[in-house]
N, CA, C and O of each residue as an XYZ file, in Angstrom:
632
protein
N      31.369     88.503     83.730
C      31.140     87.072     83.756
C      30.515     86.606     82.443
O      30.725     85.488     81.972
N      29.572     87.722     81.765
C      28.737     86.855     80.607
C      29.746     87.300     79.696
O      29.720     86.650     78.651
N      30.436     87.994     79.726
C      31.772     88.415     78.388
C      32.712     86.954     78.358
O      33.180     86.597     77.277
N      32.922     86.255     79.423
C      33.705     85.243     79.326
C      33.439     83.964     79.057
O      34.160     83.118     78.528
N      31.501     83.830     79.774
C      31.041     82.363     79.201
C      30.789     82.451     77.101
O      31.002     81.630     76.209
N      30.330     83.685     77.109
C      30.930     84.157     75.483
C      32.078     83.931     75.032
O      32.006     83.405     73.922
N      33.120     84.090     75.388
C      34.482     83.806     74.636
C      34.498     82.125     74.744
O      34.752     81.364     73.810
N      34.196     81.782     75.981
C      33.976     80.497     75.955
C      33.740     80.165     74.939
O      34.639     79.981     74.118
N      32.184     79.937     74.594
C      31.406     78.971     73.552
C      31.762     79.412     72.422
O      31.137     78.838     71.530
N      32.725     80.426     71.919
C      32.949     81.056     70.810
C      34.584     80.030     70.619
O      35.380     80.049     69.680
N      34.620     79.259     71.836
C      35.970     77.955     71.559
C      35.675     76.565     71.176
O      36.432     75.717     70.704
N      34.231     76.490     71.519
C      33.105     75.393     71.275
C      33.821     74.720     69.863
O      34.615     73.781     69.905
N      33.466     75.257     68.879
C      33.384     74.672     67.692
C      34.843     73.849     67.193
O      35.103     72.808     66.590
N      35.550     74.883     67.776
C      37.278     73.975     67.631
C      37.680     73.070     68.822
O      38.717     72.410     68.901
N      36.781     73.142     69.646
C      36.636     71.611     70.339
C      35.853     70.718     69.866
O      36.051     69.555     70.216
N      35.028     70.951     69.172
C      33.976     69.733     68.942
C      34.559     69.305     67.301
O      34.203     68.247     66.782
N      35.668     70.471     66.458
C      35.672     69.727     65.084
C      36.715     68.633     65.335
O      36.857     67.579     64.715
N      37.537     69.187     66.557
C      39.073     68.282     67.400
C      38.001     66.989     67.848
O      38.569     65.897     67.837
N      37.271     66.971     68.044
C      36.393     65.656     68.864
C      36.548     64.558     67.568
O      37.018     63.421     67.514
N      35.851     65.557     66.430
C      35.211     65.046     65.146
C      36.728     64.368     64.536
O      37.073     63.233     64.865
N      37.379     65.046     63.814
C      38.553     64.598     63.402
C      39.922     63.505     64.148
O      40.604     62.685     63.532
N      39.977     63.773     65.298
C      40.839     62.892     66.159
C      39.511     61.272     66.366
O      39.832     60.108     66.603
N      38.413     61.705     66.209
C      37.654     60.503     66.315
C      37.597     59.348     65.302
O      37.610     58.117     65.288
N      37.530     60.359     64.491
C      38.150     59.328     63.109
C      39.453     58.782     63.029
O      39.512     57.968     62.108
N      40.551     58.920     63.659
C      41.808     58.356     63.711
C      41.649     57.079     64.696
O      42.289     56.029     64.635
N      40.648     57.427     65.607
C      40.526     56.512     66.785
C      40.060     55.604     65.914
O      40.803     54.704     65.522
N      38.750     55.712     65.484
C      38.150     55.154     64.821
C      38.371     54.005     63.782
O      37.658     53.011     63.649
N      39.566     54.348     63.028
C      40.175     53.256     62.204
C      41.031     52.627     63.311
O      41.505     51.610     62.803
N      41.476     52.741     64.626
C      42.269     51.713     65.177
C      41.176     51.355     65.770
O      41.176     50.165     65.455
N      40.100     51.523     66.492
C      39.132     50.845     67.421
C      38.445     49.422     66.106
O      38.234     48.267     66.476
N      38.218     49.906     64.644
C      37.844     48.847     64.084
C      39.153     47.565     63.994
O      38.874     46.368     63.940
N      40.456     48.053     63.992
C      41.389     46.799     64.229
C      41.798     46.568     65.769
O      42.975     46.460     66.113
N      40.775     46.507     66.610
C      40.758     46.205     68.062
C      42.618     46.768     68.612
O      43.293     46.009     69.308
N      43.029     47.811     68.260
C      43.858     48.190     68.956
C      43.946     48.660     69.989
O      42.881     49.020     70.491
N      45.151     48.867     70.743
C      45.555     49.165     72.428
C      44.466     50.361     72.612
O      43.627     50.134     73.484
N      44.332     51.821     71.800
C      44.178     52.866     71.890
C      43.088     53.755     70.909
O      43.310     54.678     70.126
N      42.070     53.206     71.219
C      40.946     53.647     69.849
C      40.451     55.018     70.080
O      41.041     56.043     70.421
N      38.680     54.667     69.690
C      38.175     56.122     69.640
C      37.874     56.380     70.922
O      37.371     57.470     70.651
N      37.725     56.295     72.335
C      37.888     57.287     73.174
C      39.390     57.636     73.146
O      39.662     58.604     72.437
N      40.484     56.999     73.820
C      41.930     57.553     73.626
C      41.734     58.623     72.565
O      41.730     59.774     73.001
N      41.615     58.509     71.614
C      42.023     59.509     70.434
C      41.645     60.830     70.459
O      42.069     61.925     70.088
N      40.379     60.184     71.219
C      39.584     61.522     70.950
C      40.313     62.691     72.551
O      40.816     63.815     72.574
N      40.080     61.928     73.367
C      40.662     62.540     74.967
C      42.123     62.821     74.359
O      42.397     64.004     74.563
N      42.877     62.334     73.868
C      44.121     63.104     73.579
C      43.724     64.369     72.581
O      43.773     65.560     72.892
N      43.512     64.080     71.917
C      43.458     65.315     70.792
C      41.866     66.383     71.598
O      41.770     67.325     70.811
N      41.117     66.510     72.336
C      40.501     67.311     72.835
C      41.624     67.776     74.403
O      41.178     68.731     75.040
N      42.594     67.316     74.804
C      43.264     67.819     75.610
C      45.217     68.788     74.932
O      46.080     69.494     75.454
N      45.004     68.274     73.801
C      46.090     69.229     72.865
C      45.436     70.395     72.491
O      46.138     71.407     72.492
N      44.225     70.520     72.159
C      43.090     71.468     71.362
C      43.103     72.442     72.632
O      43.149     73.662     72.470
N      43.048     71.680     74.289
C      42.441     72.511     75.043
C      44.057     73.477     75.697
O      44.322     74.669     75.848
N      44.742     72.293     75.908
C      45.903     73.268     75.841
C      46.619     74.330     75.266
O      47.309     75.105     75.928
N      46.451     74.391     73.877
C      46.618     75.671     73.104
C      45.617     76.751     73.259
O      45.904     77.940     73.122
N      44.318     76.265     73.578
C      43.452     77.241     73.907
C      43.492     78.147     75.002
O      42.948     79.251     75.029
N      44.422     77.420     76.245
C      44.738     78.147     76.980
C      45.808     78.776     77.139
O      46.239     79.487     78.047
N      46.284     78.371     75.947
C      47.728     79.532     76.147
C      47.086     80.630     75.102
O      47.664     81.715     75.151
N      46.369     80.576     74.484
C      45.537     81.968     74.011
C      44.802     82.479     75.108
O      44.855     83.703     75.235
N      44.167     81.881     75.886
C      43.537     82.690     76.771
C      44.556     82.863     77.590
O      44.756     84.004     77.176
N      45.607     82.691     78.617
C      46.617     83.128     79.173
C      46.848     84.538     79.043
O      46.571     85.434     79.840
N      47.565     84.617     77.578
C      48.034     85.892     76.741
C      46.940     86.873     76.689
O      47.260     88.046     76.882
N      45.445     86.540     76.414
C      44.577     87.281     76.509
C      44.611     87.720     78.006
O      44.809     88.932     78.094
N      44.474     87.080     79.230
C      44.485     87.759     80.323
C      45.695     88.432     80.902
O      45.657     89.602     81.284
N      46.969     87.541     80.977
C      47.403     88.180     81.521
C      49.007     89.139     81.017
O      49.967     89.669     81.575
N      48.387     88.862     79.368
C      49.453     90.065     78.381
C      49.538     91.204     78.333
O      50.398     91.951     77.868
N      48.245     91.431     79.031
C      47.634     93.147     78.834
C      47.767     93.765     79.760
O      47.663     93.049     80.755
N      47.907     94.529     79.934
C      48.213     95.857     81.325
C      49.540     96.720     81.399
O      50.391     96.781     80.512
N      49.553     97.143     82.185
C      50.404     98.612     82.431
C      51.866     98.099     82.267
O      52.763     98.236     83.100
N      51.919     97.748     81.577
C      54.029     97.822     81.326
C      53.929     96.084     81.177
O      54.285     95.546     80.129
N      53.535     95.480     82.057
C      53.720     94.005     82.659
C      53.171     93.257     80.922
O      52.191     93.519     80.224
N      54.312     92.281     80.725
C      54.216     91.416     79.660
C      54.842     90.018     79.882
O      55.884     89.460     80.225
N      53.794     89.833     79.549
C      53.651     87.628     79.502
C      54.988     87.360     79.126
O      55.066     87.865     78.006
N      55.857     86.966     79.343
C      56.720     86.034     78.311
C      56.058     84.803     78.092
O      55.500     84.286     79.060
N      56.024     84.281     77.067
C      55.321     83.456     76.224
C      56.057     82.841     75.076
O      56.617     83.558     74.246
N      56.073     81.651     75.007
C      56.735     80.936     73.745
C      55.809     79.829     73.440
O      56.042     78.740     73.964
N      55.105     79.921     72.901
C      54.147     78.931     71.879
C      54.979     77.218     71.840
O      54.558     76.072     72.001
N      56.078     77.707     71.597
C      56.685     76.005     71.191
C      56.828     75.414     72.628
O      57.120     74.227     72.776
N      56.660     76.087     73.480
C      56.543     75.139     74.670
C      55.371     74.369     75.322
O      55.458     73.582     76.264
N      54.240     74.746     74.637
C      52.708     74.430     74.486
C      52.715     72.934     74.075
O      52.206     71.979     74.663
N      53.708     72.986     72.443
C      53.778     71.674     71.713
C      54.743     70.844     72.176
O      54.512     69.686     71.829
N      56.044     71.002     73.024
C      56.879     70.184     73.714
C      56.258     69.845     74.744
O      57.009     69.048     75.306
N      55.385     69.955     75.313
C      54.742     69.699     76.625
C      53.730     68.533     76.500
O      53.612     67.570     77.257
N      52.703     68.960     74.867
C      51.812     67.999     74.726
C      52.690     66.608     74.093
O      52.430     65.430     74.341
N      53.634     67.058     73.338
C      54.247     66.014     72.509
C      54.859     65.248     73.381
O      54.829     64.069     73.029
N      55.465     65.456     74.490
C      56.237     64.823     75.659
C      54.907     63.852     76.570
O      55.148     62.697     76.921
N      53.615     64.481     76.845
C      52.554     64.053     77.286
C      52.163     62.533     76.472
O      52.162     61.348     76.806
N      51.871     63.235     75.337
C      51.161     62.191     74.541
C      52.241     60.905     74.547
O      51.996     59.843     75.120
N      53.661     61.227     73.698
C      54.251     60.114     73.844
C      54.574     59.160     74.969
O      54.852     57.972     74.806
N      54.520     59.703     75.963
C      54.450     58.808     77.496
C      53.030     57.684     77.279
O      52.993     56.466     77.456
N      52.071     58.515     76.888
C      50.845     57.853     76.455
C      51.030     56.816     75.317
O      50.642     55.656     75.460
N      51.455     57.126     74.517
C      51.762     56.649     73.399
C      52.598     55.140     73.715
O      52.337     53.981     73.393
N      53.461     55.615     74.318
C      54.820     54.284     75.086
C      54.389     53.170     75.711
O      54.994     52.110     75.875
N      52.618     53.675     76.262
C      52.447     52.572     77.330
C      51.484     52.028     75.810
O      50.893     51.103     76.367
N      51.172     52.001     74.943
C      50.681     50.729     73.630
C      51.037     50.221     72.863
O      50.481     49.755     71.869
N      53.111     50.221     73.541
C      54.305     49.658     72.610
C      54.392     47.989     73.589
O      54.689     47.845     74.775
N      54.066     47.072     72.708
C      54.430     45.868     73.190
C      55.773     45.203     72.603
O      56.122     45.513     71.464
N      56.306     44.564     73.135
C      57.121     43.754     72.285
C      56.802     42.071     72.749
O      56.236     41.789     73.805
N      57.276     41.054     71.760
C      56.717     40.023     71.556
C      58.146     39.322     71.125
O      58.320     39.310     69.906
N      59.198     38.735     71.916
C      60.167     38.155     71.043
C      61.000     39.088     70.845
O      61.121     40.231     71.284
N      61.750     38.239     69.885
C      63.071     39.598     69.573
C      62.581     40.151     68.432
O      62.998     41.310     68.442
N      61.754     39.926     67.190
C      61.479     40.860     66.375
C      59.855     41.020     65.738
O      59.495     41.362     64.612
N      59.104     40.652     66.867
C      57.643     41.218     67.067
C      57.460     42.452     67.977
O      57.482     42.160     69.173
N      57.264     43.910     67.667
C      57.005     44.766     68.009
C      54.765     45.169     67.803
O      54.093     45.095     66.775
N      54.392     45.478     68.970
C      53.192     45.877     68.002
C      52.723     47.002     68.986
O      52.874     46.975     70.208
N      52.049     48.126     68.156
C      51.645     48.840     69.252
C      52.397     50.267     68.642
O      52.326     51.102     69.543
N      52.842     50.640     67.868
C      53.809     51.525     67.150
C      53.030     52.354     66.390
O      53.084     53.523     66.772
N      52.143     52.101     65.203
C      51.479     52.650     64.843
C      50.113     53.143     65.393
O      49.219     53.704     64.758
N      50.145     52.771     66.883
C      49.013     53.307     67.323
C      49.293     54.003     68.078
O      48.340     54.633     68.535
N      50.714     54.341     68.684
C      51.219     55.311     69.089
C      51.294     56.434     68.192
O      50.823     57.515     68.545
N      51.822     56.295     67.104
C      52.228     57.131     66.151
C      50.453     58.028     65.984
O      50.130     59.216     65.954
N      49.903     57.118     65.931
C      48.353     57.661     65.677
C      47.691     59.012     66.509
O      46.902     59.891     66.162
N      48.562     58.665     68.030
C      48.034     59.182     68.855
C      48.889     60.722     68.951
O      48.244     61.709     69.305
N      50.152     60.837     68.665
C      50.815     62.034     68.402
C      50.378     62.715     67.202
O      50.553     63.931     67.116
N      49.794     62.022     66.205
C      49.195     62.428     65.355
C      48.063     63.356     65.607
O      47.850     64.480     65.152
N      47.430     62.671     66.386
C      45.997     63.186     67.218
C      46.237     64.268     67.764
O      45.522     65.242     67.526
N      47.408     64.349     68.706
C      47.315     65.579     69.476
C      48.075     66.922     68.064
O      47.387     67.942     68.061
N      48.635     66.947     67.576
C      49.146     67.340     65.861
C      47.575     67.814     65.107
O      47.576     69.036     64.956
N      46.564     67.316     64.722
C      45.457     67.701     64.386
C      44.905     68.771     65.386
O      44.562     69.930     65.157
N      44.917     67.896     66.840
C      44.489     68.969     67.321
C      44.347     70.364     67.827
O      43.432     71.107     68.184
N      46.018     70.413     67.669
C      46.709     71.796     67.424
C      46.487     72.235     66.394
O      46.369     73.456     66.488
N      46.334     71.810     65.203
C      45.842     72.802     64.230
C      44.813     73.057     64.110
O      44.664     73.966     63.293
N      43.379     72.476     64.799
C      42.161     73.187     65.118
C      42.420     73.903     65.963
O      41.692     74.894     65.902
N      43.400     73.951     67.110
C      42.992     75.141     68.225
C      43.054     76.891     67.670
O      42.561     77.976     67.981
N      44.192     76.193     66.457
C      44.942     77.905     66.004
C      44.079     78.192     64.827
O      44.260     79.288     64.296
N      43.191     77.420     64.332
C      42.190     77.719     63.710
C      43.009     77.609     62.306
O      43.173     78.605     61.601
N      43.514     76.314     61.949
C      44.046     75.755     60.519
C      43.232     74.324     60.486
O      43.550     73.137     60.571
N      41.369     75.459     60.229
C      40.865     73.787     59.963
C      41.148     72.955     58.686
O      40.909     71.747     58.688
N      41.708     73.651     57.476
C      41.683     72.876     55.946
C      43.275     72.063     56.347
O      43.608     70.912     56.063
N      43.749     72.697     56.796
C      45.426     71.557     57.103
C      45.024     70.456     58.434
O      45.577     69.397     58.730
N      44.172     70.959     58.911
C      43.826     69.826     60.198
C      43.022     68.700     59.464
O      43.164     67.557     59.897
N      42.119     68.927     58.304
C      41.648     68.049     57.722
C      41.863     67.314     56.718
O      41.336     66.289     56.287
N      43.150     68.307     56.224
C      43.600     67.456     55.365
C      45.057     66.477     55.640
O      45.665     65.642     54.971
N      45.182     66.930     56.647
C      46.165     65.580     58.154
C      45.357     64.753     58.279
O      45.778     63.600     58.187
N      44.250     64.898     58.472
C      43.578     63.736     59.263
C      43.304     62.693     58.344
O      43.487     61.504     58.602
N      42.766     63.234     57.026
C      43.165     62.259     55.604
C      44.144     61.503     55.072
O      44.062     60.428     54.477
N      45.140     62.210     55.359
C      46.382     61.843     55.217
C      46.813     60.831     56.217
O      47.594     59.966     55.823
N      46.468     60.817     57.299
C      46.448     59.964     58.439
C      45.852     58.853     58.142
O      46.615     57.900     57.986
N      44.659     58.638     58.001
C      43.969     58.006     57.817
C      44.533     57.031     56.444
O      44.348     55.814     56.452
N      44.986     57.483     55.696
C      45.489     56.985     54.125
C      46.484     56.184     54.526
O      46.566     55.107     53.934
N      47.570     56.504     55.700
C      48.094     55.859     56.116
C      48.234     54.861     56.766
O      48.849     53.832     56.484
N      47.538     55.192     57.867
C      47.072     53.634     59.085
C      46.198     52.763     58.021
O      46.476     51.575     58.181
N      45.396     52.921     57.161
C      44.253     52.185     56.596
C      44.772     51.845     55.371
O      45.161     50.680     55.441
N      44.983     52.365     54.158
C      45.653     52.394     53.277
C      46.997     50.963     52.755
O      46.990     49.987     52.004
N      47.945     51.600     53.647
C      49.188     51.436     53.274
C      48.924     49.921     54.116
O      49.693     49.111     53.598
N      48.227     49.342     55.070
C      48.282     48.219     55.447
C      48.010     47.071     54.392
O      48.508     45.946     54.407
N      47.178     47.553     53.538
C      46.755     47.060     52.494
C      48.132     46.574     51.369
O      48.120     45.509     50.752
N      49.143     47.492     51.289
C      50.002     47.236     50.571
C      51.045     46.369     51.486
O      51.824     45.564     50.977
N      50.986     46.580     52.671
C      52.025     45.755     53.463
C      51.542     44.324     53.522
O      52.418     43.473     53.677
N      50.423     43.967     53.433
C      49.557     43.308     53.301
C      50.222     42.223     51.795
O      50.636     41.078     51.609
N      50.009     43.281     51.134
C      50.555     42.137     49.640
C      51.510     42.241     49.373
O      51.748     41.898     48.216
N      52.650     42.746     50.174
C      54.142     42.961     50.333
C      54.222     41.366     50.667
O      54.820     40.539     49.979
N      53.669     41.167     51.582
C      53.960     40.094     52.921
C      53.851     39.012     51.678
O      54.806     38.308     51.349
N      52.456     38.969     50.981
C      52.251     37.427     50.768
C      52.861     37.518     49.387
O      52.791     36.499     48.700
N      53.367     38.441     48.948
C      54.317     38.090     47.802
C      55.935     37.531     47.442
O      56.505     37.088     46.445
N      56.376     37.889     49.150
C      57.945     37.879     49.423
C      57.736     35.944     49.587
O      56.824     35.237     50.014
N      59.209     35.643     48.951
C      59.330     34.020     48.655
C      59.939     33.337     50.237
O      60.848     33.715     50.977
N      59.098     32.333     50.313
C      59.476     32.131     51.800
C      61.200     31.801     51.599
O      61.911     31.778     50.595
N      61.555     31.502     53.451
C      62.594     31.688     53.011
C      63.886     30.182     53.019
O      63.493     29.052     53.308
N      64.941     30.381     52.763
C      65.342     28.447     52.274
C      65.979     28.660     53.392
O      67.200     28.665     53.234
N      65.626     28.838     54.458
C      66.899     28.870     55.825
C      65.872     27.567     56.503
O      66.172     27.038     57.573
C-alpha cells in the first residue's frame, strides 16, 4: 500500500505543472470573458495528464506476469481524449448569422490544453512549455495583428 501512495505523489508534479501551464491558456481566454477560461482549461488538461497517467500505470500493473501481456496502443489514449475534448470544445462554437462564427478559437485552445497536457504526462516538460508559449503567442498575439488587419482594409463600395 505505501509502495503505491509513493508512485502516486511521485505523479504529483506532472499534475500540478499540467494545472500550471493549461492555466495559463485558460487564463488569456478568461481575461477576454470567453465561453471556456481558466477553470475549463485547467479541468481539461489535468484530465488528458490524468489519462495518460493511467495508461502508464495500467501497463505497470497489468503488463507484468507469467506469459500474460497487455495489448496496449498509446494512440488510443490520444483519440479518446481528442474525441472528448472536442465534444467539449463544440459546445463554445456559436454561430451568429450567416458569417459570424465565435467560439472557435476557444475551442481550438482547449484541444490545445489537453495536447500540453499530454506532453507533461510523458514527461516532455521543455516541448510542453514551449507549446504553451506558442499558444499563447497565438490566441494573444496574433489578435493584435487581426486587429490592424481589420482597421486597415478599405470599407467596402457595395
Amino acid at each position: 500500500m505505501f509502495e503505491t501512495i509513493a508512485q502516486d505523489l511521485a505523479l504529483l508534479p506532472r499534475l500540478v505543472l499540467t494545472l500550471l501551464l493549461t492555466g495559463l491558456l485558460g487564463w488569456e481566454r478568461e481575461l477576454k470573458d470567453r465561453p471556456a477560461g481558466l477553470r475549463t482549461h485547467m479541468l481539461v488538461g489535468i484530465s488528458a495528464c490524468s489519462f495518460v497517467l493511467l495508461g502508464e500505470v495500467f501497463i505497470e500493473r497489468f503488463g507484468r506476469g507469467d506469459g500474460d501481456h497487455l495489448s496496449f496502443d498509446p494512440i488510443r489514449i490520444i483519440e479518446a481524449t481528442v474525441a472528448g475534448v472536442s465534444f467539449l470544445g463544440a459546445g463554445t462554437i456559436f454561430v451568429r448569422g450567416s458569417r459570424h462564427v465565435y467560439g472557435l478559437t476557444t475551442a481550438g485552445s482547449l484541444l490545445a490544453a489537453a495536447a500540453v497536457a499530454m506532453m507533461v504526462a510523458v514527461e516532455r516538460y521543455a516541448l510542453a512549455v514551449a507549446v504553451t508559449l506558442l499558444i499563447l503567442m497565438v490566441v494573444a498575439g496574433l489578435q493584435r495583428l487581426e486587429a490592424r488587419a481589420h482597421k486597415t482594409q478599405a470599407p467596402s463600395s457595395e
